[in-house]
C-alpha positions in Angstrom: 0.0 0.0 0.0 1.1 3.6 -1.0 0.7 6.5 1.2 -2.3 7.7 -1.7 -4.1 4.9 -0.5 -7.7 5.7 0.4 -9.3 3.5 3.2 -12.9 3.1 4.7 -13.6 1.8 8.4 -15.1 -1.4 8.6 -17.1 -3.2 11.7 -17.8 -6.7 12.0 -21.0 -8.3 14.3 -18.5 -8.0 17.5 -18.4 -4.5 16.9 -14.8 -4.1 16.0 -13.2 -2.1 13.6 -10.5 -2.5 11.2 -9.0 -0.2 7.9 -9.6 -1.2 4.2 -8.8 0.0 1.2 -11.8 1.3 -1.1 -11.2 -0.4 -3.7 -10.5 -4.3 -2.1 -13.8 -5.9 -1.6 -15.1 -5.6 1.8 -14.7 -9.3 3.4 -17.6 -11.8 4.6 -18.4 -10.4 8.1 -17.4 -7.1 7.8 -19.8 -3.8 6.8 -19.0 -0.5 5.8 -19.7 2.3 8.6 -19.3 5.5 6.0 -16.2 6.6 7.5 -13.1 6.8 4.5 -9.9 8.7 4.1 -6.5 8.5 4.6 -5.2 5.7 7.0 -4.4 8.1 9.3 -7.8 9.8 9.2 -9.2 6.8 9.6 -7.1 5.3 12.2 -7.8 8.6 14.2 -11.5 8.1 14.1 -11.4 4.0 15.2 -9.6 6.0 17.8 -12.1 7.9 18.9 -15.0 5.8 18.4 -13.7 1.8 19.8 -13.2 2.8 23.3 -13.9 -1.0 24.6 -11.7 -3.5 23.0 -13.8 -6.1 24.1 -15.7 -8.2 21.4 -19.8 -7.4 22.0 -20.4 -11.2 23.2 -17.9 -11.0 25.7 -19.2 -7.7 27.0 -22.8 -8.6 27.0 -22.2 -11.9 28.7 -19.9 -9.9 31.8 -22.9 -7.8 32.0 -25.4 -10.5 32.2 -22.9 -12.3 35.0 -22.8 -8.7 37.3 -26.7 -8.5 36.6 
C-alpha cells in the first residue's frame, strides 16, 4: 500500500473495527460504517469511536454475569 491509499472503516458483528482500502472488496463479516480517508484519518477516528476493545459477546455476557 502507498501512502495515496484511500481507506474506509469497517465493523464486524462484535463491533470491532478495522482499515480497508476502497477499492478491495469488503470481506464476509465485515460492513461498511461511511467513514473513509487516509489511514491516518481513519485510524484517528477507530480511535475515537472503539473505546472498549472487548468483542460485543464478551461484554454482553460480563454484563449478564454482574446482573
Amino acid at each position: 500500500m502507498d501512502e495515496n491509499t484511500r481507506h474506509q472503516v469497517l465493523r464486524n458483528d462484535e463491533d470491532q473495527y478495522s482499515l480497508w482500502p476502497v477499492d478491495v472488496e469488503v470481506p464476509a463479516g465485515w460492513q461498511p460504517v461511511g467513514k473513509e480517508g487516509t489511514e491516518e484519518e481513519c485510524s484517528a477516528y477507530v480511535d475515537e469511536v472503539w473505546t472498549d476493545m472487548r468483542p460485543r459477546s464478551l461484554r454482553e455476557r460480563m454484563e449478564n454475569s454482574e446482573a
